[in-house]
C-alpha positions in Angstrom: 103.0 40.9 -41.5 103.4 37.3 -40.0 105.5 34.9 -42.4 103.3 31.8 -43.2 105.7 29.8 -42.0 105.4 29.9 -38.5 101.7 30.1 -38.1 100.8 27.1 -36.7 97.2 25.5 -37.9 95.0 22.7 -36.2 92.7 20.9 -38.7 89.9 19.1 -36.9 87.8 17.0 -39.3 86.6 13.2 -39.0 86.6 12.4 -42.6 90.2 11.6 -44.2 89.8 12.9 -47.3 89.0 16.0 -45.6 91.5 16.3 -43.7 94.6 15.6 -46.8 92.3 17.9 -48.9 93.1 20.4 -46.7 96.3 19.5 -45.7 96.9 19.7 -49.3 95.7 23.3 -49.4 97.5 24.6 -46.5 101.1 23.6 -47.9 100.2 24.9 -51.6 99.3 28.1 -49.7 102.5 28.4 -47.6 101.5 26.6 -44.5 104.2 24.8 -43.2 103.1 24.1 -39.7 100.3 22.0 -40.2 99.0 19.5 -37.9 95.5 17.1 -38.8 93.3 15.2 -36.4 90.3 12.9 -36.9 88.5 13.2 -33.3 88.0 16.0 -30.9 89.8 13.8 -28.5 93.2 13.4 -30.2 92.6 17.7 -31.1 92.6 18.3 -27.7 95.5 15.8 -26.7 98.1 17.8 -29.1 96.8 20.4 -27.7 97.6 19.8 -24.1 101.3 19.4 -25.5 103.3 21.3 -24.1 104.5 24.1 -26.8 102.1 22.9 -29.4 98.3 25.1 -28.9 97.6 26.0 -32.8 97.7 29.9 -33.3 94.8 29.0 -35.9 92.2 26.1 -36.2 90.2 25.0 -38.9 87.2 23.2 -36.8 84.4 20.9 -38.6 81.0 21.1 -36.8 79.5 17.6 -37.3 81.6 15.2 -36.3 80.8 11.9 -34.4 81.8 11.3 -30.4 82.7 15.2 -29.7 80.9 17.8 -32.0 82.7 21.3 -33.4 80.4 23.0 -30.4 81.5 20.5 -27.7 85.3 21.2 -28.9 84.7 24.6 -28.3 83.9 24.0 -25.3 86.7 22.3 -23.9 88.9 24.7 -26.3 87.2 27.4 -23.6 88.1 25.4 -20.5 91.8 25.4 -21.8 92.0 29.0 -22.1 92.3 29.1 -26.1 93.7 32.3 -26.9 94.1 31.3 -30.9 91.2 31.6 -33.5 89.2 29.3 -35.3 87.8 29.3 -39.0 84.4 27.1 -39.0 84.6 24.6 -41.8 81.4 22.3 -42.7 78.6 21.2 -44.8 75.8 22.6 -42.3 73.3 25.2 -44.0 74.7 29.6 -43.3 72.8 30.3 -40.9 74.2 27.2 -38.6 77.1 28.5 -39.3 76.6 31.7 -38.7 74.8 30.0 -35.0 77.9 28.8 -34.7 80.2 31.5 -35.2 77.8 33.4 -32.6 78.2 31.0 -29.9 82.4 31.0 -30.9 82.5 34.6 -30.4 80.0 34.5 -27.3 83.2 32.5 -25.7 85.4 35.1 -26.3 88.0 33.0 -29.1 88.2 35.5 -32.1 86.4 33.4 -35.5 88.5 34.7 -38.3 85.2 33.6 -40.3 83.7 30.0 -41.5 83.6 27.8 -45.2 80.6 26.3 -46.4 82.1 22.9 -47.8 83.1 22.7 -50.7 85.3 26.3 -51.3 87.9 27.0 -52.9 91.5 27.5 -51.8 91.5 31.0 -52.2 88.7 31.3 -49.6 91.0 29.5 -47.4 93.8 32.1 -47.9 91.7 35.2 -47.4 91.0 34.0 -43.7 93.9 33.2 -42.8 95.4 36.8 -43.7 92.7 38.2 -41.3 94.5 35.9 -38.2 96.8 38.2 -36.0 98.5 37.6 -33.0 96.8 37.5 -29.6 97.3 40.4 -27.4 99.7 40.5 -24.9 100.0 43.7 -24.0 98.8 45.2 -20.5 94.9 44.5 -20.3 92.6 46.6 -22.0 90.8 49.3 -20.2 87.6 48.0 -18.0 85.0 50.8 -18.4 84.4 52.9 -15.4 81.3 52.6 -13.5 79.5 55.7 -12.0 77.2 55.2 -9.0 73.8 57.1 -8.7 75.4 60.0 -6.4 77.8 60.5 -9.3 75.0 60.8 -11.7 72.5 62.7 -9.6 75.8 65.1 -9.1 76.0 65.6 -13.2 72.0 66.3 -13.4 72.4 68.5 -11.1 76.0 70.4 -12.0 74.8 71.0 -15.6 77.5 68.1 -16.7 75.0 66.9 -19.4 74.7 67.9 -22.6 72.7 66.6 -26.1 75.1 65.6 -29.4 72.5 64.9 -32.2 73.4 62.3 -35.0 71.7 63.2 -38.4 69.2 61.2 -40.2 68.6 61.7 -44.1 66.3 60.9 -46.7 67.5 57.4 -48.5 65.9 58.6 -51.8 67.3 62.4 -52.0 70.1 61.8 -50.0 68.3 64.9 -47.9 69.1 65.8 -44.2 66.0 66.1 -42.7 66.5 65.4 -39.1 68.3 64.5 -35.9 68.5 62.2 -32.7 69.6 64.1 -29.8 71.6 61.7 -27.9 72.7 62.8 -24.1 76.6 62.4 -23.3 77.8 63.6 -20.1 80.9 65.8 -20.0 82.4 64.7 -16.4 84.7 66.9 -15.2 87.7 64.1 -14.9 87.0 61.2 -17.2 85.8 63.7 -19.9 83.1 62.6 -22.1 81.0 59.4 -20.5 78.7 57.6 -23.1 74.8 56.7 -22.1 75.4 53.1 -21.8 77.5 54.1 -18.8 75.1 56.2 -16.9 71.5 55.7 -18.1 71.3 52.1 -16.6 72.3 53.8 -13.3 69.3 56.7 -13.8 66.9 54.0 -14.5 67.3 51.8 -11.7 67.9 55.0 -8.6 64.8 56.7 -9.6 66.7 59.7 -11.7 65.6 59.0 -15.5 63.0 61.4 -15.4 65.4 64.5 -14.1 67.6 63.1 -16.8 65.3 63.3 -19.3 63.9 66.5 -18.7 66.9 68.5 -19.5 67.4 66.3 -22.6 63.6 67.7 -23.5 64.6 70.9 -22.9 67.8 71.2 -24.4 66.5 69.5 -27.5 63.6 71.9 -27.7 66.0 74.4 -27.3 67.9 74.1 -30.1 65.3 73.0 -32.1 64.3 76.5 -31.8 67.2 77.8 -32.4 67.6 75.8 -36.1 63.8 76.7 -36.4 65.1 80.3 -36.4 67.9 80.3 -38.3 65.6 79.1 -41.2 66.9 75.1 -40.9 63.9 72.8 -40.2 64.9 69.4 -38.9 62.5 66.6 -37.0 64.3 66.0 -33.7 64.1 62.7 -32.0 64.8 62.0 -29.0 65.1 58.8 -26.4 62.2 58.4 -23.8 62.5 55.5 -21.3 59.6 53.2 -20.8 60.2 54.2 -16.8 59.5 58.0 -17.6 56.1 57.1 -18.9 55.1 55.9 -15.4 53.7 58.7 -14.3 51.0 61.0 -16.0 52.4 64.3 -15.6 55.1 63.3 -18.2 53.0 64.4 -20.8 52.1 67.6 -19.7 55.6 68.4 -19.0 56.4 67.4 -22.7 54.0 69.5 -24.0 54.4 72.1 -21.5 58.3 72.0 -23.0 57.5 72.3 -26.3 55.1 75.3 -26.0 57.3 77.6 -23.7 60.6 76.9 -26.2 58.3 78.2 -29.1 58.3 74.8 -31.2 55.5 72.8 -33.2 55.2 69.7 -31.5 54.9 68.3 -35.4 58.6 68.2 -35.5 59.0 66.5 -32.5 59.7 62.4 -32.9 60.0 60.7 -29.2 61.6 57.6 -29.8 60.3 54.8 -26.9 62.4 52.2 -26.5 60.9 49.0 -24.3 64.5 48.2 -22.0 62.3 46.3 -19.8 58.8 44.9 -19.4 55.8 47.0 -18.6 54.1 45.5 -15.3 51.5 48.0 -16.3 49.7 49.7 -19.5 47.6 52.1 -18.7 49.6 55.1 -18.1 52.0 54.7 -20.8 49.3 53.9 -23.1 47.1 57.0 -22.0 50.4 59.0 -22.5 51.5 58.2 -25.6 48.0 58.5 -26.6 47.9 61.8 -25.2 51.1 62.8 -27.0 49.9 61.6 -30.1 47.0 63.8 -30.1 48.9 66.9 -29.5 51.0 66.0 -32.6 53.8 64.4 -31.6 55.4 61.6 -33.4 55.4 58.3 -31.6 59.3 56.1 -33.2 59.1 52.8 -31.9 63.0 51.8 -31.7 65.2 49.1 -31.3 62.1 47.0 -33.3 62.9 43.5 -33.3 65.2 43.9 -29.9 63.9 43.4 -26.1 61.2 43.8 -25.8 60.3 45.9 -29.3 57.9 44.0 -30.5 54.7 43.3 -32.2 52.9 43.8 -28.8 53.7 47.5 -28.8 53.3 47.8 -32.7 48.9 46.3 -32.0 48.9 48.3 -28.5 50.4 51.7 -29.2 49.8 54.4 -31.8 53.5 54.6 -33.4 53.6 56.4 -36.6 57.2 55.8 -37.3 59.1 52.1 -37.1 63.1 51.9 -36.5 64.7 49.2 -37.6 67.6 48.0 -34.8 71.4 48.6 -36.5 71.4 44.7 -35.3 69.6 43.8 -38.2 70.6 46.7 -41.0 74.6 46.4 -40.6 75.7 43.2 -43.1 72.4 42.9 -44.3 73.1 43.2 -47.8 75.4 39.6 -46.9 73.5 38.2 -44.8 70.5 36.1 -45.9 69.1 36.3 -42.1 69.4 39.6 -41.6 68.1 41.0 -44.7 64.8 38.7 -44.5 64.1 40.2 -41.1 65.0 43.9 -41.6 62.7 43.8 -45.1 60.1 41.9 -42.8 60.3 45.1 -41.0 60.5 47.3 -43.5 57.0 45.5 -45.3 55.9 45.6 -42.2 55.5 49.6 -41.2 54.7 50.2 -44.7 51.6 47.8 -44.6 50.9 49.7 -41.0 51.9 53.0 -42.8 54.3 53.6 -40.7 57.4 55.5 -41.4 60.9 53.7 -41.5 64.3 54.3 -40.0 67.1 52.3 -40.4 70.2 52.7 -37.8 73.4 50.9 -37.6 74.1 52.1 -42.0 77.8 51.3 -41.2 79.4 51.6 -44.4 78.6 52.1 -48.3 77.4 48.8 -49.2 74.6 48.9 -45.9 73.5 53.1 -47.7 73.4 50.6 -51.1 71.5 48.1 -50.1 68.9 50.2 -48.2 68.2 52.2 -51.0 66.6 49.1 -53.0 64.4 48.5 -50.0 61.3 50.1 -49.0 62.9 52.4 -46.0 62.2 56.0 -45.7 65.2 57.2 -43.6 68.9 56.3 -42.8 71.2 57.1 -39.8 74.4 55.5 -38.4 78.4 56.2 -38.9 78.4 55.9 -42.5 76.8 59.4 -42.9 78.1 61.3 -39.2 78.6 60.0 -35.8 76.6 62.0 -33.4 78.3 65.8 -33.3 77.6 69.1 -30.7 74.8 71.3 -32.3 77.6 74.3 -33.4 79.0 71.8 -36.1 75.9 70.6 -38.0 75.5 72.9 -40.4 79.0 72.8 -41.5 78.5 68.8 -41.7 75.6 69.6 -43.7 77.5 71.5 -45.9 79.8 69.2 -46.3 76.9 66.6 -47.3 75.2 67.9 -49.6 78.4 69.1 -51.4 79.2 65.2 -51.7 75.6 63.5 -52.1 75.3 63.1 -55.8 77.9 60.2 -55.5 75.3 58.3 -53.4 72.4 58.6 -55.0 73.7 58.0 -58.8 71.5 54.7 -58.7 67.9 54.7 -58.7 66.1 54.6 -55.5 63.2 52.5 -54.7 59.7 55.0 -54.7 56.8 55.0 -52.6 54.9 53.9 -55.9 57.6 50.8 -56.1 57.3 50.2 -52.5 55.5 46.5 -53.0 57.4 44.4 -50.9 57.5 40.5 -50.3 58.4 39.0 -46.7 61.5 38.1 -48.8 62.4 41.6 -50.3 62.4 40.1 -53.2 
């Protein structure tokens, strides 16, 4: 643990009582190295000192001549490699702005104090600062080209992990997203975010997606068989709905593995805009016909939006981990995810929250109107031969979750609050 007394702190502030308030607060708390200005301008003069850049700063927003957001500016074009705690009278979610647009530059924000608070706010900030890294620069992720992905279609090098979802109410596993990782025969196991951008834009998504269809149905079988029924979802790219035969092949899929296409959710999510409706529409139609359940993901992200919700016949809503994770802190978030929520119910839609992160997110969701959960807080996505020893393992351990009432469909009478 860093001693107190060599962490040195920059307080930024333009009013003077401010400023020896906090002074004040830094010493009683241990803080021997404690430097005040008045003006962005001065800041930054001590600052170009040589020997003197603060390891921590304490930055006001609204200040007259330069502003907290102009500061950071300049704080960028010095290459700042200290943190900043945001201190001011502005409303949360300008700070919370604000912290954004910190982070967006790459300076770590050790969090922000809504004037007045208390010293003990202070302290618990400052015990999250930790020295920069200086070690050898961290690892760059490797980028594939579309030869190397056509290669891995082709070789068999893909395979599906599937990350549970369960019931918020019962605690109960009901189903599965089956998410495509690619086992490359050097680098070992390559996440989606590294090759599906590359499959999208060199015309291979569809090959791509085809053996995540089958594999899916595949084992869906196979569960279906070994007296286990879970819904599996899987990812379809807007760019495999381009063509018509998508459907057929879908359906085609599900009939020759020996499935119900009732246990099927295709989750669409919108990475890019549609030039054109018509075929998606008539295929999703199509799908929806047969039975197949229409997820509309990422909601609220991209291109997600209300447009799809009036044009397209979704019968299930997921609610992006963007807006779920912290919500239960955050006054922001958790007005648009029960927006959402109030939203699909109205619609009578289905729900799915992703992103449940930790106990309080599983806490919070269970006062709220959503159906389903999923995220690292109940399993990170696992190889099909080790979910039903995971399930095992959950419902061994579920009655600790679910010890507080959940919210009912007959309770589920939501404002745009969530109140």
């Amino acid at each position: 643990m860093v001693k107190k007394s060599v962490i040195k702190i920059l307080v930024l502030d333009d009013e003077p009582f401010m400023l020896k308030l906090l002074g004040r607060m830094l010493a009683d708390l241990g803080f021997i190295q404690v430097t005040t200005c008045d003006s962005g301008r001065s800041a930054l003069e001590w600052i170009d000192c040589p020997n003197s850049p603060p390891d921590v700063i304490l930055l006001d927003l609204n200040m007259p001549e330069m502003d907290g957001v102009e500061f950071v500016r300049h704080l960028v074009e010095r290459c700042y490699t200290g943190s900043i705690i945001l201190v001011s009278a502005e409303d949360e979610r300008m700070l919370q702005t604000a912290e954004k647009l910190v982070q967006a530059h790459k300076i770590p924000v050790l969090g922000h104090l809504h004037k007045p608070f208390k010293p003990e706010n202070l302290s618990a900030l400052l015990e999250l600062w930790t020295p920069p890294y200086r070690g050898e620069p961290r690892t760059v992720k490797k980028t594939y080209d579309a030869d190397q992905v056509r290669a891995a279609i082709v070789n068999g090098e893909l395979v599906n992990y599937y990350q549970p979802k369960v019931e918020l109410a019962s605690g109960k596993v009901v189903g599965v997203e089956s998410l495509v990782r690619w086992f490359h025969p050097q680098d070992g196991m390559v996440l989606p975010d590294q090759f599906i951008g590359v499959a999208e834009e060199h015309g291979l998504i569809d090959d791509l997606t085809r053996i995540v269809v089958d594999n899916a149905f595949a084992q869906a079988k196979i569960w279906q068989d070994n007296g286990l029924h879970l819904r599996v979802a899987l990812n379809i790219s807007m760019d495999n709905l381009a063509t018509l035969a998508f459907a057929d092949y879908v359906i085609d899929a599900a009939l020759a593995a020996g499935i119900t296409p009732d246990g099927i959710v295709l989750e669409v999510t919108e990475s890019r805009l549609m030039k054109n409706l018509s075929e998606p529409l008539e295929i999703l139609t199509r799908l929806r016909l047969k039975r197949f359940s229409l997820s509309i993901d990422d909601f609220g992200t991209g291109h997600s939006s209300l447009n799809q919700l009036r044009d397209i016949p979704f019968d299930e809503l997921k609610v992006d981990q963007g807006f779920v994770h912290g919500a239960v802190s955050n006054d922001t978030l958790r007005a648009i995810c029960c927006a959402s929520l109030s939203l699909a119910q109205q619609m009578g839609m289905k729900t799915v929250a992703e992103g449940v992160e930790d106990l309080a997110d599983w806490d919070f969701l269970r006062t709220t109107s959503c159906d389903l959960a999923q995220g690292y807080f109940i399993a990170k996505p696992m190889s099909a031969d080790k979910i039903l020893e995971w399930i095992s393992a959950w419902e061994a351990n579920i009655e600790t979750l679910i010890k507080s009432p959940c919210v009912t469909s007959a309770d589920r009478k939501w404002n745009a609050d969530g109140t």
